[in-house]
Structures are given as structure tokens and as C-alpha cells.
C-alpha positions in Angstrom: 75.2 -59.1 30.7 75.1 -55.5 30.6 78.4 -54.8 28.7 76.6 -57.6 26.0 73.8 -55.0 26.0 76.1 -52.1 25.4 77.8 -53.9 22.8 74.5 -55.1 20.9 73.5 -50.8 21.3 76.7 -50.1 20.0 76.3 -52.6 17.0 73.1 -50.8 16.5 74.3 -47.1 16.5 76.7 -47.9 14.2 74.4 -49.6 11.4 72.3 -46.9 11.3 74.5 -44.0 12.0 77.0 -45.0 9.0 74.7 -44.7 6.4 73.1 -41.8 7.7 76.4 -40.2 7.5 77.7 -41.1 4.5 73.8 -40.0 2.9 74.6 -36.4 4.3 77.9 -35.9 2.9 77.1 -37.2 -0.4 73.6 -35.6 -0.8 72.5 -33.4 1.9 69.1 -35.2 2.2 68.2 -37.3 5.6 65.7 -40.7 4.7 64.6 -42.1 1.6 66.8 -41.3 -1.1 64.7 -43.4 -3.7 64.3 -39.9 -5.2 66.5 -37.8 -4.7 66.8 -34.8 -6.2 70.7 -33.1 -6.4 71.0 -29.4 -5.1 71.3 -27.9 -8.1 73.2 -24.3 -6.5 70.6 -21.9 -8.1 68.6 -19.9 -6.7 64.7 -19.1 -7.4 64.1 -15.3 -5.9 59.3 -15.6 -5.7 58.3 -12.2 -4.9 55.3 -12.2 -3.4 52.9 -9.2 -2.6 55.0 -9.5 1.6 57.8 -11.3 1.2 60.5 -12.7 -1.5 60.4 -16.5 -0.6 64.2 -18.5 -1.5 64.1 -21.9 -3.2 66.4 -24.4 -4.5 66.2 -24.5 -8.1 65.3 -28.3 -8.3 62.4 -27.2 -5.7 60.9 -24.8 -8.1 60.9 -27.6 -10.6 58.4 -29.3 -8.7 56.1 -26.4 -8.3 56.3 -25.7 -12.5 55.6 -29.2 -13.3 53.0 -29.7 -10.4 51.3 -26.1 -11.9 51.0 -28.0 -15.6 49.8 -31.4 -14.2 46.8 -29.7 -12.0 45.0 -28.3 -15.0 44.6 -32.4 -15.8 42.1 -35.0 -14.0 43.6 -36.9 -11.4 44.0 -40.0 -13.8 47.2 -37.5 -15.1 49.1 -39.2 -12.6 48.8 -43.2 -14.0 50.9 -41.5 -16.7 54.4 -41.1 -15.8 55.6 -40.9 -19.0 53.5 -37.4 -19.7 55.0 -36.3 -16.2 58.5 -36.4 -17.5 57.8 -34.8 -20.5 56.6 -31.8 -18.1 59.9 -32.1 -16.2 61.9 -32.0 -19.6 59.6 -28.9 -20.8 60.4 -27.2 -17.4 64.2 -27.9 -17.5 64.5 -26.2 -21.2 62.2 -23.5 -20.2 64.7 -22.6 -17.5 67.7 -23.4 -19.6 66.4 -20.5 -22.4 64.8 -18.2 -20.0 67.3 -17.9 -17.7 70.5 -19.7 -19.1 73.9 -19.9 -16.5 72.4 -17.3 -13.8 72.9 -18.0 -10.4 70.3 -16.1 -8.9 66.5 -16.0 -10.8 64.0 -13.5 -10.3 60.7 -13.0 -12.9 57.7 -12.5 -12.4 57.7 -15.2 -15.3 58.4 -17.5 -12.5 55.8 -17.3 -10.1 52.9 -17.5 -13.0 54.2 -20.8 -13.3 54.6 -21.9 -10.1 52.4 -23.5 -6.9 53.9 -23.8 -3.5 54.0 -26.5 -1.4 51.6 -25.7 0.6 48.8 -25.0 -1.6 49.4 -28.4 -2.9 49.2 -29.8 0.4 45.2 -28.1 0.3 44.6 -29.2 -2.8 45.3 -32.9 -2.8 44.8 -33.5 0.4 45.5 -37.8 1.0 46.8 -37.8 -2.2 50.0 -35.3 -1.8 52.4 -37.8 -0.6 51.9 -40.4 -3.5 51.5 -37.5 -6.5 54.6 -35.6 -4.6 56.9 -38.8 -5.1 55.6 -39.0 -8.8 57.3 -35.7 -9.4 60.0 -36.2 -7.2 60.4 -39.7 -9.8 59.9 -37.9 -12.5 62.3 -34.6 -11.8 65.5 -37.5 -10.5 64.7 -39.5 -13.6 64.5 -36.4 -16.3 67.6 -34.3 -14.1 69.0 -32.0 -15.8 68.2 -33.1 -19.5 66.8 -30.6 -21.9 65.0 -30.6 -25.4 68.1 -29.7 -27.5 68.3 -28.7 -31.8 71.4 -28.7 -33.2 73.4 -28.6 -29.6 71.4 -25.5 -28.3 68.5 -26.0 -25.5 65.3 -24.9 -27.7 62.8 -22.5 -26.9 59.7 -25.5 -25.6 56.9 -23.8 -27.2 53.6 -25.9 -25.8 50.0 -25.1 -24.9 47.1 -26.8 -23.2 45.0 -27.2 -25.9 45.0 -27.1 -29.8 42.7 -25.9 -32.4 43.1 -29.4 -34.1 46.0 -28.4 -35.7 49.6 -27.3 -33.7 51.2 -24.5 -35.6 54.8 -22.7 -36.9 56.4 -19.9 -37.7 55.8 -19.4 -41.3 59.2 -17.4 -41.5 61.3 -20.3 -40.3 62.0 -19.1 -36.8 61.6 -22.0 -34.3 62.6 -24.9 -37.5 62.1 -27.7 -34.7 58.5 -26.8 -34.7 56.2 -28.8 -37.2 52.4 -29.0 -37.8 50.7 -32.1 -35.8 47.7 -33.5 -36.4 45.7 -33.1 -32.7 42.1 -33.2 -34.1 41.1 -34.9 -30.9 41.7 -31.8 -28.8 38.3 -31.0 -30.4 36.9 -33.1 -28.6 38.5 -31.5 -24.7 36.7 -29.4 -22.0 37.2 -26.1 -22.8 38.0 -26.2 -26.4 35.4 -24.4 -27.6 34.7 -20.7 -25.8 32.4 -18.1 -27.1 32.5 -14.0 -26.2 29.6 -11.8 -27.2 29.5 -8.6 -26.9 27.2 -5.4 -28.4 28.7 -3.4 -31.2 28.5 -0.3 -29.1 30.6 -2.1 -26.0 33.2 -3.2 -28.7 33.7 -0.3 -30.2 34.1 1.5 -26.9 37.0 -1.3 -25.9 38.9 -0.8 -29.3 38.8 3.6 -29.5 39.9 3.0 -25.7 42.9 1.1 -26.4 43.6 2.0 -30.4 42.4 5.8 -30.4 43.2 5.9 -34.5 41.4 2.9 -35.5 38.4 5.3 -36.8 36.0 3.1 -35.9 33.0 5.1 -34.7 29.8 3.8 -36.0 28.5 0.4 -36.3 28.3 0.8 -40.0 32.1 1.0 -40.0 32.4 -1.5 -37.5 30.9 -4.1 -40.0 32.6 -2.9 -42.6 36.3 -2.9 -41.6 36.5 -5.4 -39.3 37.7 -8.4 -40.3 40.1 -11.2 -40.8 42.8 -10.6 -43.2 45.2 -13.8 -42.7 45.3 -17.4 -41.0 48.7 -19.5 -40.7 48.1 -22.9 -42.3 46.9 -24.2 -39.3 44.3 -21.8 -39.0 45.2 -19.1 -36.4 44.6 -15.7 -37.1 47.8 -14.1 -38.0 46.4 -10.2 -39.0 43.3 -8.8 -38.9 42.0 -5.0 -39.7 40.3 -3.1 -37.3 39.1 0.3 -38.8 42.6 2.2 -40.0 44.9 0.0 -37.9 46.1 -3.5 -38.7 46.5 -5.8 -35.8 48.3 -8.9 -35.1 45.7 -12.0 -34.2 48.1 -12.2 -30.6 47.3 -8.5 -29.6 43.6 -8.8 -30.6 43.8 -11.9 -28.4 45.4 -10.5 -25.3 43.1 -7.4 -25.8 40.2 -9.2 -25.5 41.4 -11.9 -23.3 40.7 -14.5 -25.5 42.2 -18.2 -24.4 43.6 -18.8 -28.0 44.4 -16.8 -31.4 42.3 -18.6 -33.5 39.2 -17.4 -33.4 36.3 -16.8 -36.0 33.8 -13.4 -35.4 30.4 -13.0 -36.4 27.9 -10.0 -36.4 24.4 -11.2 -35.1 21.6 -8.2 -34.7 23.0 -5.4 -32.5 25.6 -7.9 -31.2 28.8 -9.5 -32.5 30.7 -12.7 -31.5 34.0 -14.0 -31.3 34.3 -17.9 -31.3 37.8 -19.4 -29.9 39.2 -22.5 -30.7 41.6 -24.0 -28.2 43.7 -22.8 -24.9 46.6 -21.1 -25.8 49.2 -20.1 -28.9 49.4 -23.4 -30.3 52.7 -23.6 -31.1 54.8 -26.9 -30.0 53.3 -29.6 -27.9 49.2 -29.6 -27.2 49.7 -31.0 -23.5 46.1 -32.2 -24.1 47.2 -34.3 -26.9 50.4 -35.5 -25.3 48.6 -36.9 -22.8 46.2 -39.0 -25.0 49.4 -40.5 -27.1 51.0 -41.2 -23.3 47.5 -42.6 -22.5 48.4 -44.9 -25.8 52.0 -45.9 -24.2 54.1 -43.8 -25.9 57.3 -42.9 -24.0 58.3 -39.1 -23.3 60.9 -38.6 -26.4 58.2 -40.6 -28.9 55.5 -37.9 -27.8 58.2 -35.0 -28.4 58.9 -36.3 -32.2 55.5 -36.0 -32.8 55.2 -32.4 -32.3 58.9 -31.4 -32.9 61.8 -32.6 -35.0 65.0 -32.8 -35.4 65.5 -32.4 -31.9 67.2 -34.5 -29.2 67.1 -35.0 -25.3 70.7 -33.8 -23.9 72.3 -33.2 -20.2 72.5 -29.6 -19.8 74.9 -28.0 -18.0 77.5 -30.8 -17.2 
């Protein structure tokens, strides 16, 4: 009887030990391999203000596209669709940023990153089943980039549009077309207004442009103003006093959440009116998400903001 128990244990040890084994050698991970994710042999260098924190390349992954999904609603995440297309984004933003290194550091990287942990706080009951979304996501999208003619592209995209996505008028990123997005007019946040008196504005432009030769509020009127829009509407040049100024800087001085922006002089006080959340060039996310929300797949919600592009493996 007891050398049938043995035998039975035995049986037992061996069902469950072989697999287990043959799991470790083939993929370093222990338990459910539904989604695994391969070790991709580069490291992520996250300097933090005590410590520089080491991850796995395919780890870091996770945090990028979890960083993009948490500026959605939950309902994000009845979309898998959209959550590849963030994979696919995060794998060519990688493959241009930081293409055949072994070792990555930027602080690029941890803007665009949220760790584990913090994850862990913020969906509380929900981490497990959003974490294996990813995890679906990342194994299903592995490795594959947004490529144009054989080359991983440089994945211009944004959060929100002005109605309109834009692109370089000289040519520069050809993959990059106009898109009808009108409906990001209609998103939380789109619209954002900054007021401020003439006297506080032209204190923040002699600050940071001591020729502009703005001084008075009479000149203030009188040479500021827009001198160019893209055909999509955002502000390409504008004049500030002497100096001429690209609409990006006067964003980014003024910590405005998009480039497209109209100003108006009201009494003592003048306003800047923003349209959208970010450059808008390349993919709206906002937008992508209502044409996932309509059942299009990943690559059908790429053609409609680039083209002539094409989803390859990168780095085989």
C-alpha cells in the first residue's frame, strides 16, 4: 500500500515538475504563460531623484503604454484594439529613440513611464484584469513597429486634436497626412483658456526675450500677433515686438497644452484660447479610440492618420 502511495506521489511530481521545467528553460517565467512576454535583453536605466531602478525592456513597455491608457476612462480597457495600437506606438518610439542600444537611459523615458506600484494604488481591484490586458496586448503586438519604406518611423501622436491632425508643410515626416478628427471638439479638455494682464505678459516675454522691445501696452497691441497657421490651423510664426517666434516656443513659454491657439485683447487683459492637448501631429489618441470604439482594428486606425506605412517585426 505504501510503495502504491509513493508511486501515485511520484506520478504526481513528475506531471507537474516536467512542464515546469521545460517552461523555465524555454522562457524564464514560472505559471501562466497565456501571456508571456519574451526577455527582450535590453535594459531600461529610470533615474529617480534616490536611486536608478533596472528593468527589462519588455517591462518598461508596460509602464509606457499603461502611462497613455490612464489619461482614458476606464471603459479604455473594452478596447483591445486601441491598446495595441499603444503597444505598436511604444515599440517604434523605442525603435527611433533609442535604436540597437543595449543599455537606455533618458530622462525621456521616465516622463513616459508609471511603475508598478503606482498602478497597483491606482486601480486597485482592477490591476490584475487591466495588467493582463497589457500583458495581451504587448505578447500579441511583440516586437512589431510602424514601418515607411523599411525604416521604423518616427510615431508622431497626441491626446487630443484641434479637429484637424497636421504635417510638416516641408515634407519631412511624408507618412503623416491631415485627418479629419472634428469630434475631438467635442472631448474634456479640448478647449483651455489663459488670461493674463498686459502688464504680467509683458513682464513674462522681456524676461525670457530681452530684445523683443515690447514695453508699453500700446506696442503690445500693436506687434503682437499671428503671422502664419499650417493648413490645419496651428500657429506656425507669430511676431512678438522685434522678434519672430515659432507657435511651439510661444507654446512651451507659456505652457500652453497645444500650438494652436487664438489671442485676444479684452480691457487691461489679454487672452490666449488653446485648442487641443498636444502638437497634433500623427494619431489624436482621442480619436483613435472613438474609431476602435466603432470596431476598427489597430492597422485600420493607423491608415487613417498615416500612409503608406506598414506594421513590420523589428529587430529579428
Amino acid at each position: 500500500m505504501k510503495k502504491t502511495i509513493f508511486a501515485i506521489l511520484i506520478y504526481i511530481f513528475v506531471l507537474l515538475a516536467v512542464p515546469y521545467t521545460i517552461t523555465m528553460a524555454m522562457t524564464g517565467i514560472i505559471g501562466d504563460t497565456s501571456h508571456v512576454i519574451p526577455y527582450d535583453g535590453r535594459i531600461i536605466l529610470l533615474n529617480n531623484e534616490k536611486t536608478t531602478e533596472n528593468i527589462d525592456y519588455s517591462e518598461y513597455l508596460i509602464g509606457y503604454v499603461a502611462r497613455n491608457l490612464i489619461s482614458f476612462d476606464e471603459t479604455v480597457f473594452d478596447y483591445p484594439e486601441f491598446i495595441k495600437l499603444n503597444c505598436i506606438v511604444a515599440n517604434t518610439v523605442l525603435a527611433t529613440e533609442f535604436p540597437d542600444q543595449s543599455v537606455i537611459s533618458d530622462d525621456f523615458l521616465k516622463e513616459h513611464y508609471i511603475s508598478n506600484e503606482d498602478l497597483k494604488t491606482l486601480w486597485g481591484e482592477q490591476y490584475s484584469v487591466r495588467m493582463d490586458l497589457i500583458k495581451s496586448a504587448i505578447s500579441e503586438t511583440y516586437n512589431q513597429v510602424i514601418s515607411y519604406e523599411n525604416n521604423p518611423v518616427k510615431p508622431y501622436y497626441h491626446f487630443i486634436s484641434n479637429g484637424m491632425t497636421r504635417t510638416y508643410e516641408d515634407g519631412a515626416a511624408p507618412y503623416l497626412k491631415i485627418a479629419d478628427t472634428n469630434m475631438d471638439l467635442e472631448e474634456k479638455g479640448f478647449l483651455s483658456v489663459s488670461t493674463y494682464t498686459s502688464q504680467d505678459f509683458i513682464s513674462l516675454i522681456e524676461n525670457n526675450i530681452p530684445n523683443s522691445g515690447l514695453g508699453t501696452e500700446d506696442v503690445l497691441k500693436e506687434h503682437f500677433q499671428i503671422v502664419n497657421r499650417d493648413a490645419s490651423g496651428y500657429v506656425t510664426k507669430l511676431q512678438i515686438g522685434n522678434v519672430l517666434m515659432s507657435g511651439d516656443d510661444f507654446m512651451n513659454l507659456f505652457s500652453l497644452n497645444s500650438p494652436s491657439f487664438t489671442i485676444t485683447f479684452q480691457d487691461d487683459d489679454l487672452k490666449i484660447i488653446t485648442k487641443g492637448v498636444g502638437h497634433g501631429y500623427g494619431i489624436s489618441l482621442s480619436y483613435a479610440l472613438r474609431l476602435a470604439k466603432q470596431e476598427k482594428t489597430c492597422n485600420e486606425i493607423l491608415a487613417y492618420f498615416y500612409e503608406n506605412v506598414e506594421i513590420k517585426n523589428y529587430r529579428e
